[in-house]
GUDO-986325 format. One line per field, with one value per residue: residue number from 0; z, y, x of N, C-alpha, C, O in turn; residue in one letter. Coordinates in Angstrom, 3 decimals. Each point is the difference from the previous one (the first is absolute). Example, Ala and Ser with C-alpha at 12.3 -4.5 7.8 and 13.67 -1.06 7.14 Angstrom:
BEGIN
k <- 0,1
n_z <- 7.800,-1.385
n_y <- -5.690,1.069
n_x <- 13.190,-1.386
ca_z <- 0.000,0.060
ca_y <- 1.190,1.190
ca_x <- -0.890,0.820
c_z <- 0.000,0.730
c_y <- 1.200,1.090
c_x <- 0.900,-0.770
o_z <- 0.665,0.169
o_y <- -0.019,1.108
o_x <- 1.036,0.509
r <- A,S
// end
This chain:
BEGIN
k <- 0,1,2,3,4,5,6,7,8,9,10,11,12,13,14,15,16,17,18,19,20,21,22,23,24,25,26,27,28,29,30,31,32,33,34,35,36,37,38,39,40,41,42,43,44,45,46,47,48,49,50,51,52,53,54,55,56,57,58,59,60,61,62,63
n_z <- 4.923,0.578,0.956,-1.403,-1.844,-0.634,0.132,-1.138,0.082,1.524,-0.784,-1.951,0.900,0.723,0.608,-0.161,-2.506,-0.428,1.507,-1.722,-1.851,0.649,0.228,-1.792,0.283,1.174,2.436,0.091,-0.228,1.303,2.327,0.927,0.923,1.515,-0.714,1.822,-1.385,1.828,-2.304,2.091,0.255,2.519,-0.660,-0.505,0.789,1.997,0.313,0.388,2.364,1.164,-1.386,1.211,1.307,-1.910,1.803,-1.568,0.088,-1.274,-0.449,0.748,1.864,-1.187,0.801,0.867
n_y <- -14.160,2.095,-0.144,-0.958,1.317,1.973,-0.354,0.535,1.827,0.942,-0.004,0.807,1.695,-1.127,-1.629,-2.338,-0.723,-1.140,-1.799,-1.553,-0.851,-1.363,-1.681,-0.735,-0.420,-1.491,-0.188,1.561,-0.893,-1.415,0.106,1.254,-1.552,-0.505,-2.073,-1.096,-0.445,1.293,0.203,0.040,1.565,1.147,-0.966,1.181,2.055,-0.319,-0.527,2.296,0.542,-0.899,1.226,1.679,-0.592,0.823,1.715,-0.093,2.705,-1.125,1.837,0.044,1.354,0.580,1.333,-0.343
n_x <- -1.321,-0.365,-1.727,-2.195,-0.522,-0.273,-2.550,-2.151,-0.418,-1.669,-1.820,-1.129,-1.100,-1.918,-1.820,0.854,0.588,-2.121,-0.902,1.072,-0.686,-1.146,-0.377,-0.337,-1.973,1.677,0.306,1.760,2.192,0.858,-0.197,1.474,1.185,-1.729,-1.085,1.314,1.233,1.509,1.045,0.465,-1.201,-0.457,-1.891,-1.834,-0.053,-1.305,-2.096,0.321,0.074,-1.645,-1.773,0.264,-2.072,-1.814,0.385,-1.385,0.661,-1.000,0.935,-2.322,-0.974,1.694,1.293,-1.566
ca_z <- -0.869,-0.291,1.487,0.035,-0.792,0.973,0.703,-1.047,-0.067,1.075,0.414,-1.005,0.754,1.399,0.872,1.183,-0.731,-0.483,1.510,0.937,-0.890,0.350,1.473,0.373,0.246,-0.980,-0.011,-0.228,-1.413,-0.723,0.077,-0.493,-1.564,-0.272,-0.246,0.758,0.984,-0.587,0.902,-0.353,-1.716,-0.220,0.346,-1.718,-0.474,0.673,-0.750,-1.424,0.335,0.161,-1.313,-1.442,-0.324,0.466,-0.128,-1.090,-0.345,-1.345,-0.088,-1.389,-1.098,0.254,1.011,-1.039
ca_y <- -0.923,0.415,-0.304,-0.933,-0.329,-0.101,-0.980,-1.775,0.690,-0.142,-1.824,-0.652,0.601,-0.369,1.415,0.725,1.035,1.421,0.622,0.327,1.235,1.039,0.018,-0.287,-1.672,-0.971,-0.452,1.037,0.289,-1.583,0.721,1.395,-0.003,-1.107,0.995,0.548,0.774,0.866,1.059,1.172,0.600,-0.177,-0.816,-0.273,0.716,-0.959,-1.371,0.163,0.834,-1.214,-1.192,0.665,0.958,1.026,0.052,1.243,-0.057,0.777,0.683,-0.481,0.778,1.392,0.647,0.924
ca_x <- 0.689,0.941,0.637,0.080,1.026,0.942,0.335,0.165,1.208,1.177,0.349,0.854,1.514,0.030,-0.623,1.393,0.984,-0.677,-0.578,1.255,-0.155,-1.077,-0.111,-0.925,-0.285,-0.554,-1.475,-0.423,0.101,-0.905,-1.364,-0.355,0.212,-0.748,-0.981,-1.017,1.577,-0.722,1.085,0.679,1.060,1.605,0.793,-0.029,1.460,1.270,-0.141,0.428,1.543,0.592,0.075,0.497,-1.318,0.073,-2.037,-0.223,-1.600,0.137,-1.296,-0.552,0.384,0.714,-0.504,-1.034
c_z <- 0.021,1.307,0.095,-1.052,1.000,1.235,-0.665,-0.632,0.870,0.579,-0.814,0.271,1.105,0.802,1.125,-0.015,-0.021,0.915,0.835,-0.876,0.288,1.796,0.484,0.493,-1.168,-0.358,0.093,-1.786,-0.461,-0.088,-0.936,-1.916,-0.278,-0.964,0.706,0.877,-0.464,0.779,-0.073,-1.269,0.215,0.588,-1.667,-0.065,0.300,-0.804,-1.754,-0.306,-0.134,-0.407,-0.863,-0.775,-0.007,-0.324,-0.597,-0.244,-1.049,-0.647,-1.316,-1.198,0.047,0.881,-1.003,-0.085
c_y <- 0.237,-0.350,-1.708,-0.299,0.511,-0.973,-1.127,0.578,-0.306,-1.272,-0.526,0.556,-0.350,1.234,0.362,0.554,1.295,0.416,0.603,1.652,0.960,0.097,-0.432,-1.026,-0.542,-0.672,1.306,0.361,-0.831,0.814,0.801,-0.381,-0.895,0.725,0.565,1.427,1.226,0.539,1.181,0.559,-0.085,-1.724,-0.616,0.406,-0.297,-1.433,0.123,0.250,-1.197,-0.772,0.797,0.692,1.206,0.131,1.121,0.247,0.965,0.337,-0.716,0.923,1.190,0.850,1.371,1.276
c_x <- 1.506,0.994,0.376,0.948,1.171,0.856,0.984,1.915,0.994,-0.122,0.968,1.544,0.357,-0.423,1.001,0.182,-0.395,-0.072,1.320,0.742,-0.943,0.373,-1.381,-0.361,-0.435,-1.609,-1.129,-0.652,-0.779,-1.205,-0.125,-0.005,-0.524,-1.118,-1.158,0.644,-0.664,1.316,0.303,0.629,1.345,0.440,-0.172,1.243,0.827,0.627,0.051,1.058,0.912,0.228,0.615,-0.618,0.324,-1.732,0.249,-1.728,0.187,-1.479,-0.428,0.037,-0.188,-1.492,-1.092,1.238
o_z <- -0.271,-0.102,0.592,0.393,0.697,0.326,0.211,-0.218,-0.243,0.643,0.481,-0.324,0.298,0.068,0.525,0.899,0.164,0.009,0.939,0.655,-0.263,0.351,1.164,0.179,-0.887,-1.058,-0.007,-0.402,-0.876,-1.106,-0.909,-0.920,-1.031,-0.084,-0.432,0.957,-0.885,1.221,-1.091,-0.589,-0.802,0.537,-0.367,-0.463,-0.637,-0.387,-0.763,-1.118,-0.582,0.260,-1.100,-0.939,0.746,-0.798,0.557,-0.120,0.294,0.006,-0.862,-1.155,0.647,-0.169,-0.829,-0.669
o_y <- -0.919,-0.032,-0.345,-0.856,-0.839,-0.166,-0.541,-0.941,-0.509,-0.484,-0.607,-0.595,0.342,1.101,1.112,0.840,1.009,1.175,0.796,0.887,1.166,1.126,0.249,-0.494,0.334,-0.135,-0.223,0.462,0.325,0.311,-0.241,0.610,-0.428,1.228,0.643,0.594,0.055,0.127,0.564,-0.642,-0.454,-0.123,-0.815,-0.882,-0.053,-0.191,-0.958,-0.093,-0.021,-0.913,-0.528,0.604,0.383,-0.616,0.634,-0.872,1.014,-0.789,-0.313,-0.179,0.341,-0.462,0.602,1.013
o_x <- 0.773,1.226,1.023,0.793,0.572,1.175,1.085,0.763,1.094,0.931,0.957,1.028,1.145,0.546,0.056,-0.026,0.687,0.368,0.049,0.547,0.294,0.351,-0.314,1.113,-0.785,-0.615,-1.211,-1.068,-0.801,-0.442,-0.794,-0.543,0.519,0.018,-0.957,-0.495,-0.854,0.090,-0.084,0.870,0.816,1.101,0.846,0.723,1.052,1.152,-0.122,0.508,1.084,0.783,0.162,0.520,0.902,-0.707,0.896,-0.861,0.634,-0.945,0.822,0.387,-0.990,-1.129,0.682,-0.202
r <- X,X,X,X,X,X,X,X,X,X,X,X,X,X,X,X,X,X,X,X,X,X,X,X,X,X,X,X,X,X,X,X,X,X,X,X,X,X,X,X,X,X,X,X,X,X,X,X,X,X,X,X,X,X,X,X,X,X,X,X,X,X,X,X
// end
């Protein structure tokens, strides 16, 4: 889910924009961030970088 909102993200930014920010392909990205897309983590990071994203993992709750 998290790869296809993304998508729905960087379209609304222009995927050019995003593919030419990342280095990546454009018709590359369409894929990977469709909901059938299944991408890489660092191209999730790439394409967050780009939008101004930051990815954070924060613990639920404190460690025993």
């Amino acid at each position: 889910f998290i790869a296809d909102a993304l998508g729905v993200v960087a379209r609304a930014h222009g995927m050019a924009n995003i593919a030419k920010s990342t280095g990546l392909g454009r018709e590359s990205l369409y894929k990977a961030l469709s909901a059938e897309g299944n991408p890489e983590f660092a191209t999730v990071l790439a394409v967050c970088r780009a939008l101004g994203l930051r990815v954070a993992v924060e613990a639920a709750h404190e460690p025993a």
